[in-house]
N, C-alpha and C positions, 0 to 999 in steps of 0.2 A: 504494500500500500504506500504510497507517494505522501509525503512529510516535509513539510517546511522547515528550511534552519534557520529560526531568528536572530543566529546570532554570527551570522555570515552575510555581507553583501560584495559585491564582485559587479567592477563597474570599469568600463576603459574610459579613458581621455581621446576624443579623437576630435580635430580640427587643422583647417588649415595651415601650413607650414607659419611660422614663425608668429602665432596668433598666443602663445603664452600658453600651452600646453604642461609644457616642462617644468616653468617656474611654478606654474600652479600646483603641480606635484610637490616642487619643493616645501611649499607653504605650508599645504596639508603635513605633511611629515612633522616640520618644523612644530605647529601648533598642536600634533596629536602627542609629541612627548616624545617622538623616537630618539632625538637628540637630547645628551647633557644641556643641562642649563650651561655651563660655559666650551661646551666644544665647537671648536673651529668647524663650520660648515662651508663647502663650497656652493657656489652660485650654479645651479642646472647642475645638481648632484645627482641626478638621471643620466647624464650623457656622459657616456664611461668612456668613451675611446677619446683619444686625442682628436680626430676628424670632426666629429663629433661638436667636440668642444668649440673647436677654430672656426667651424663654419655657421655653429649657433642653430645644427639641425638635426633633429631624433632620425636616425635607421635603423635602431635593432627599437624591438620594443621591447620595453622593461618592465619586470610584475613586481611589486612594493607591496607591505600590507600597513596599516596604520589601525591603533584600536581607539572607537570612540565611544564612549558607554556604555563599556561588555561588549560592544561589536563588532567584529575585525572586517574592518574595510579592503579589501582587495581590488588595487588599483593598478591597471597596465597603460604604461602612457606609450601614447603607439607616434608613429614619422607622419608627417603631414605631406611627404613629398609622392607626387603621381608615380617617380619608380621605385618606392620601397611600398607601393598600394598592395602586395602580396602579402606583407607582412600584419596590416590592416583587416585584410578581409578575412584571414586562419585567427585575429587573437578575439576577432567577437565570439567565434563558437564557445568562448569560453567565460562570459559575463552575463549578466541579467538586465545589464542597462547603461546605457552609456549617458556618459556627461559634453553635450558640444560645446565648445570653446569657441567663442567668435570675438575678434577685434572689434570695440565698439566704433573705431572710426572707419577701420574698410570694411566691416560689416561682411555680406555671405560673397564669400570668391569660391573660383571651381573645383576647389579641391574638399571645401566644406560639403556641397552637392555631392562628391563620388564617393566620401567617408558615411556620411549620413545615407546616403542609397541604403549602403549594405549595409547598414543598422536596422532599416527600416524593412529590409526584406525579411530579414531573421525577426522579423516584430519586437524590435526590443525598444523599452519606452526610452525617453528622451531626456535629459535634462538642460535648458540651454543658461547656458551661462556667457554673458556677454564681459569680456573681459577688459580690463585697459580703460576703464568707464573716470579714472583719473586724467586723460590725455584731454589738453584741451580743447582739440576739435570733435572731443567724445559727440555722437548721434543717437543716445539708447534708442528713443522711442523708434525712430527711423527701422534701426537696427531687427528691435524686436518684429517691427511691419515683414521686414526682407526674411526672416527665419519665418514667420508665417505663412510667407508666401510660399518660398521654399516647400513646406511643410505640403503644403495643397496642391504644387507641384510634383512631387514626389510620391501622392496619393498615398500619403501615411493615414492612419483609421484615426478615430472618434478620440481613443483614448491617447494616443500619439498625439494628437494638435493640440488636446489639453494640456501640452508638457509646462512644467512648472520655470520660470524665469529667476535666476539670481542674478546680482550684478555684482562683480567683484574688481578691483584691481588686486592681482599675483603681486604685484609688485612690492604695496605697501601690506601686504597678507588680511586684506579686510574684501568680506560683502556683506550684501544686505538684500531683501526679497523688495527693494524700491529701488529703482534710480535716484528719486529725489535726496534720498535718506547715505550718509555715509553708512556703511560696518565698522565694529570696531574688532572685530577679529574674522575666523574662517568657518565661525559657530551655523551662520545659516546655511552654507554648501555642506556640513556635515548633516544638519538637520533634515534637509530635501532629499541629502541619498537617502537616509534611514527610512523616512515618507513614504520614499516615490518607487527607488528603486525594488522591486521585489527578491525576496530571500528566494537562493535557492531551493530547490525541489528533488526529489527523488525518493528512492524506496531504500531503507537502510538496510534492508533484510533482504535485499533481492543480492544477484551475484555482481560480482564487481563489474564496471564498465567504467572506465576510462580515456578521455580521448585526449590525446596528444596532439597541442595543437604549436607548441613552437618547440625549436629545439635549443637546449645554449651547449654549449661545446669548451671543456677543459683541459690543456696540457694533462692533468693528471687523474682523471678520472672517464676522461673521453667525453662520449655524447650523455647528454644529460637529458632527457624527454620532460618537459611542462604542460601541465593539462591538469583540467578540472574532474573530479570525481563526482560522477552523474548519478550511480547508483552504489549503493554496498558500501564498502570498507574495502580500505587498500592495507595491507600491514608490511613490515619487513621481514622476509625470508618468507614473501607467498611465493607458490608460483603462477602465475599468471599465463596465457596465451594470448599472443599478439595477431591482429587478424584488420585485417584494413578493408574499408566500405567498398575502393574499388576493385580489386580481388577477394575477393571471399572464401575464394578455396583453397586460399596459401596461409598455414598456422602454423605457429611454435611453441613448444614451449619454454617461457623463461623465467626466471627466480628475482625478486624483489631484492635486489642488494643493502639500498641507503633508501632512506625518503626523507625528501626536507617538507616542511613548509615555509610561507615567507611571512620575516618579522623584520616592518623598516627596510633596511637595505641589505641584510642578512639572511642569508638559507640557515636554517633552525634542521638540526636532526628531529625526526618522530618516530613514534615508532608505528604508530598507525591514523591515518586521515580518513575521517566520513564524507558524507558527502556534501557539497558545495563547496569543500575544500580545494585551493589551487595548489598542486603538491609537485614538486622534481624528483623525478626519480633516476636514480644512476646504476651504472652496474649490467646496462642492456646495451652491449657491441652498437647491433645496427637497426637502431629503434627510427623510427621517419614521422614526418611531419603527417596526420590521417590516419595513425595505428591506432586501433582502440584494446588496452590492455579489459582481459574479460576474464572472469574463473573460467576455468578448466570444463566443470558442468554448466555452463551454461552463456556459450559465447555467441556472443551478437552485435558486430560492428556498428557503431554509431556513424551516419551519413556525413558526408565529409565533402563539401566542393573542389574541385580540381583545380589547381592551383594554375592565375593566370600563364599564359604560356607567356614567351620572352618574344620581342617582337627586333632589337635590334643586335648584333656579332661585329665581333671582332677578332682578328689572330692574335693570337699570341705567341711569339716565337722567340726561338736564343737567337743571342745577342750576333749576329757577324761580322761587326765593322772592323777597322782596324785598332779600334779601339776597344774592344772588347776584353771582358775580364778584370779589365786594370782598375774598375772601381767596386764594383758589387760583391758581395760574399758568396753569393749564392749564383752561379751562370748557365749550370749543366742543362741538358734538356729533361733529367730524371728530376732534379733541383725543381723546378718550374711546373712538371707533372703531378707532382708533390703536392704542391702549394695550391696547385688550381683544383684538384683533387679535396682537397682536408677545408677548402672554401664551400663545398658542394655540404658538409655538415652540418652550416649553420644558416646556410643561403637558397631557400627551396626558388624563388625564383630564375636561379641561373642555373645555364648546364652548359654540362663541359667535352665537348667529344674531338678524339682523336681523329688526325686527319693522315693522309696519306706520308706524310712524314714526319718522321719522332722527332722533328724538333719543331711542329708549329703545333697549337693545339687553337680549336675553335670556342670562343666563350659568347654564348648569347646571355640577353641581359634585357632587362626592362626597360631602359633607355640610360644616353650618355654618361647621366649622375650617376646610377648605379654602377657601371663599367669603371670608371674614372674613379671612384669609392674604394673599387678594388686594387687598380693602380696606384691610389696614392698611398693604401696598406703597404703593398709586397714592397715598395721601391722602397718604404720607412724601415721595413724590414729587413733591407741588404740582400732584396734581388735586382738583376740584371737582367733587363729581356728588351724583345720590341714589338712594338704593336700595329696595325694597321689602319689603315681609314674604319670608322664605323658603316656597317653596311646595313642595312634593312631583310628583313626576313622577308621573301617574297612568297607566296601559294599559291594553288591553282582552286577554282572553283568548280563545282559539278560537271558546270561546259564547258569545263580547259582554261577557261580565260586567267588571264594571272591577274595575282589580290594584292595588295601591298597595307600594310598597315599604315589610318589614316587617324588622325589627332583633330580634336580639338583645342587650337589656341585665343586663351583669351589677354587681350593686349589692352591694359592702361597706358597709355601717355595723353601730356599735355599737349595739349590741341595744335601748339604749331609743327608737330612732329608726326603729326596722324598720316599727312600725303605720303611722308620718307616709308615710312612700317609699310603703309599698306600698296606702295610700289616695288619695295623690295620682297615682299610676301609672295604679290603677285607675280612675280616673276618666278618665285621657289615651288611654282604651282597651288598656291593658297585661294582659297576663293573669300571673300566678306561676306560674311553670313548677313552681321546686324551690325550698326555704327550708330552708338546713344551718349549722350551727357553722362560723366560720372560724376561725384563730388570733387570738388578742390579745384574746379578748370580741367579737370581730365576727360580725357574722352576715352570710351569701351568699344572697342573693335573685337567681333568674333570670327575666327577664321576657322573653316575646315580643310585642312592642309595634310597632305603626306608624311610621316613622320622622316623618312630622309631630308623634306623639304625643312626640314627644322637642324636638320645635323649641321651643325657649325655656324648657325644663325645668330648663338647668345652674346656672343661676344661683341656684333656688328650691330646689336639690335641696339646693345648698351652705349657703345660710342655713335649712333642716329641717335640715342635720346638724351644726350649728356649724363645719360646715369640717372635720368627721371621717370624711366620705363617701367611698368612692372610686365612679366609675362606667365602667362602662367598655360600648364598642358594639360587637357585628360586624354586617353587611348578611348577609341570610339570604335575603334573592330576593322574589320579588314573590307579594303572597296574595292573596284577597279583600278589599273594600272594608269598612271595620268602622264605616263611616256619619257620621256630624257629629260636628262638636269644636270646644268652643268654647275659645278660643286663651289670654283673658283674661276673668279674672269683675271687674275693676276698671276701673271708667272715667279718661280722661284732664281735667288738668286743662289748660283754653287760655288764653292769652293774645287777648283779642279787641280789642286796637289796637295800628298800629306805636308805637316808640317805646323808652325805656329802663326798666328794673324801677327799683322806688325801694322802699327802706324798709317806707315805709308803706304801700303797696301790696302788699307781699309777706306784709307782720306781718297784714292780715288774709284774705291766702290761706291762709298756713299753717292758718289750722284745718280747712281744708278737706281736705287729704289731705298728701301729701310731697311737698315741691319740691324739683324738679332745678337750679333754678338761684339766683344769688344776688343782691345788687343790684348796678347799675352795671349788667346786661347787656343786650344790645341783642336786642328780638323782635320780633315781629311777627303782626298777625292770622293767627289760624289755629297760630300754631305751639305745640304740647305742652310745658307747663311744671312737669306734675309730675303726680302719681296720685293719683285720689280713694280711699276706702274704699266709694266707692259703686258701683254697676252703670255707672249712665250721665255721659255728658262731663258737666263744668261748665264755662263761659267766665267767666272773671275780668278783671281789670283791675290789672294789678299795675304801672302806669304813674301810676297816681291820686294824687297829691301833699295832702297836709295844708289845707285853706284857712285863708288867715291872717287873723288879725284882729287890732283892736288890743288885746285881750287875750290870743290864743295867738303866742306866740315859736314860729319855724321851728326853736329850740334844743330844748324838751322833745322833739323827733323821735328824739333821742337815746337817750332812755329804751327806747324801742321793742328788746325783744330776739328776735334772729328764731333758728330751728333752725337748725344746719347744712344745706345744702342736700344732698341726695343724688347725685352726681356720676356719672353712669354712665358704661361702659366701652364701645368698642367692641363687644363680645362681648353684655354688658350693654341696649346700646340696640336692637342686631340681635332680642334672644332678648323685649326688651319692646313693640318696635310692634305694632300689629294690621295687619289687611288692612285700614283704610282709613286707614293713616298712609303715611309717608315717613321716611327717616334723613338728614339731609343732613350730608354728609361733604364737609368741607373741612380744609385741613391745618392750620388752628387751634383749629375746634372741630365739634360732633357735635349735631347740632340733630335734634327729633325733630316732626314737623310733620304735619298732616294733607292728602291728598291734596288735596282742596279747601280753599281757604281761605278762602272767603266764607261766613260763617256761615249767611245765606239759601242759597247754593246748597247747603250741607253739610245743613240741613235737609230741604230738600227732596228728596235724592239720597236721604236714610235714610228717610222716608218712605216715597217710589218702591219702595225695598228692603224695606222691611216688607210693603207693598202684597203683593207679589209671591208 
């Protein structure tokens, strides 16, 4: 018979990327006591990894518990961003109601729309919390109008539109159930979960059932399975059978090793969890994301959705310039099989498959952030590899025709910037859906555009808008093909001998186009040294030293004044190669090189390709 536990609630944070998700996590902690009265806390003590931190954006999501009058609040604060949305739609199967987070001055963007979808599919109630209601261009009422409408757009039912309203700022750790009225602590957002949100459910007495719905992964204890307990009791040293929704006729059995629960920011040993309980269990090799652990008498996989597929690849491949080795720790092709392999643990959105040679391996991925996420890890970590253009996953439909995955982008800028976006769009294959007033003098452009039409766009989007842009993506499913596109209309500038840049070498490249690099650095044939203003490459010599003579002094070299060089980012180098470069990443610098590097053969290959 099915039992409520009152003394459980389990509730995710989901909202818009940088809308105060995290800080609000911190609050709650802060004020439930998990912290000494004088310990040193960090600011967004949710985002563990370094990336994490520097970029100021959730990708793994995190389960916390906090107790608020006998009540242990279980709270998972999940990424706000379009490609960690895998991560998102696996951690509701394991709450009873989510809390939305909206900025009270930008109020609902598209990312709030694709978190709330799948909240509201799984029918789970709502609570909206409009955040930031301290900022002085705060809009609550506005705000609350656009979540409702939301809401009726979204065709959430009777009891979902009724969702209850608090207004908070994270920042100074108060709300209150008015706009008008300050908080003076984080009492009424605890008071509405305990209200609104409903206590888990299940039968204590029936057999166990468990679904795994993230996974976190330890040097020393390996893969660690997180998931809520739906039915039964879990103990240590049961054994259990693992049996997954979408196979059904593939089971094992396995034995309970460890089981935690979560207390604050700590895994707690137990020795057994009922149900509504969010519990880790360790001690199971190769447990996955959709396994539902079940007694032995009486197993029955709890339904599981398929986790989005990855829409855009990349290669991955060792290092072979002439530079290779001399900086990374890590170079082998085994080194790098390794890594992309023990990533597939923690990462159910990406997959990794072997290509016709041991040393490139293919990585798809949810989009740019996500791939680039992973690059910026292994290179912190002292690998050496290189990468290729991002390319688009393409399919065929029923009747042959080929599908290409298509995006919706939605584009804030100030108005005298609209014509630039929306002619550079247009040309990336983008179409203008709608073009409306936003707040602040902005204008809302919505584009449905191919998502290659978007690879390498971010950067160019930022210097059109002076850095006053916002943009934001959701994946809308696969369309028809909308034909060629040419990636870059600027040729690269090369370096065509090994050797060191100098000076003089460099003072008369610059007139040539922008250079990325400065003197003193060490290149080599073939490799990309900066971008022309023209269509096609130019090979330079920027190794070429002064000839002296007994009238010119090696001192007037001095005179020589070169530009700053252009220093590209990660993000940066990924969004500017083409398809017939390479990025070579290693953990001290970010080289941008052409596939070939023998000028004859590189000629001759373009040729070939023109021929064709």
């Amino acid at each position: 018979m099915k039992t409520k536990r009152e003394d459980v609630r389990n509730v995710a944070i989901i909202a818009h990327v940088d809308h105060g998700k995290t800080t609000l996590v911190d609050e709650l902690l802060k004020q439930s006591g998990v912290f000494r009265e004088n310990q040193e806390v960090a600011e967004r003590v949710m985002d563990s990894n370094d990336i994490e931190r520097e970029r100021g954006i959730t990708i793994l999501s995190k389960n916390t518990a906090v107790t608020y009058k006998n009540t242990k609040i279980n709270i998972i604060d999940t990424p706000g961003h379009a490609d960690f949305g895998g991560e998102v739609e696996r951690v509701l199967k394991m709450v009873n109601g989510v809390i939305l987070v909206v900025d009270a001055f930008e109020g609902v963007m598209p990312q709030t729309k694709f978190v709330l979808r799948k909240a509201l599919e799984l029918k789970l109630p709502v609570i909206a919390c409009i955040n930031k209601i301290d900022r002085p261009e705060a809009r609550c009422d506005e705000v609350v109008d656009e979540i409702l409408e939301l809401l009726i757009d979204l065709e959430a039912d009777e009891s979902q539109l009724d969702c209850p309203f608090v207004f908070a700022s994270a920042k100074t750790g108060t709300a209150s159930l008015s706009s008008d009225e300050a908080g003076s602590d984080m009492q009424p957002l605890f008071e509405t979960i305990l209200d609104y949100i409903p206590a888990p459910e299940g039968d204590p007495d029936a057999g166990t059932q468990v679904l795994i719905s993230t996974i976190d992964y330890n040097e020393y204890v390996g893969r660690i399975g997180v998931g809520k307990v739906d039915n039964g009791t879990i103990s240590v040293n049961q054994e259990v059978v693992i049996v997954n929704h979408h196979e059904p006729d593939q089971q094992r059995k396995v034995k309970v090793s460890k089981l935690y629960e979560f207390d604050g920011l700590n895994k707690v040993e137990v020795k057994e969890a009922g149900i509504g309980s969010i519990v880790a269990i360790s001690g199971i090799s190769d447990i996955h994301i959709g396994d539902t652990l079940c007694s032995p008498d009486a197993v029955s996989p709890i339904p599981f959705q398929k986790i989005s597929e990855p829409t855009i690849a990349m290669h991955f491949m060792v290092n072979d310039s002439p530079l290779a080795g001399q900086e990374g720790k890590y170079v082998t092709s085994r080194h790098l099989r390794d890594r992309l392999f023990r990533e597939l643990n923690t990462d159910v959105s990406l997959r990794v498959e072997e290509t016709d040679t041991t040393e490139s391996f293919k990585v798809s991925g949810r989009g740019e952030l996500h791939l680039s996420v992973l690059i910026e890890n292994m290179r912190r970590e002292g690998y050496e590899f290189a990468v290729s253009k991002a390319e688009v996953l393409y399919r065929t439909d029923e009747n042959g025709k080929k599908t290409e995955p298509m995006e919706t982008a939605y584009v804030d800028v100030p108005e005298e910037f609209s014509g630039t976006v929306i002619q550079k769009l247009s040309t990336r294959k983008g179409e203008l859906i709608t073009m409306k007033p936003a707040a602040g003098g902005y204008t809302r452009l919505e584009f449905s555009i191919p998502s290659r039409g978007l690879i390498g766009y971010r950067g160019e989007f930022m210097t059109d808008t002076k850095g006053n842009g916002i943009m934001n993506t959701s994946f809308e499913g696969y369309g028809p093909y909308k034909g060629d596109l040419s990636y870059r209309a600027k040729g690269s500038l090369i370096a065509f001998e090994d050797g060191e840049s100098i000076t003089y070498g460099l003072y008369n490249a610059q007139e040539r186009g922008t250079l990325f690099i400065g003197p003193g650095v060490k290149v080599y044939s073939g490799m990309v040294i900066g971008e022309t203003g023209r269509t096609e490459d130019i090979e330079l010599n920027v190794c070429k030293k002064k000839q002296l003579t007994n009238t010119r002094a090696s001192g007037s070299d001095e005179a020589l004044r070169l530009s700053p060089p252009k220093v590209l980012s990660l993000e940066q180098a990924l969004d500017f190669i083409d398809t017939d470069e390479l990025l070579e990443v290693t953990p001290e610098n970010l080289r941008i090189r052409k596939k070939i590097l023998d000028p004859t053969l590189r000629k001759r290959a373009s040729f070939k390709k023109n021929q064709q």
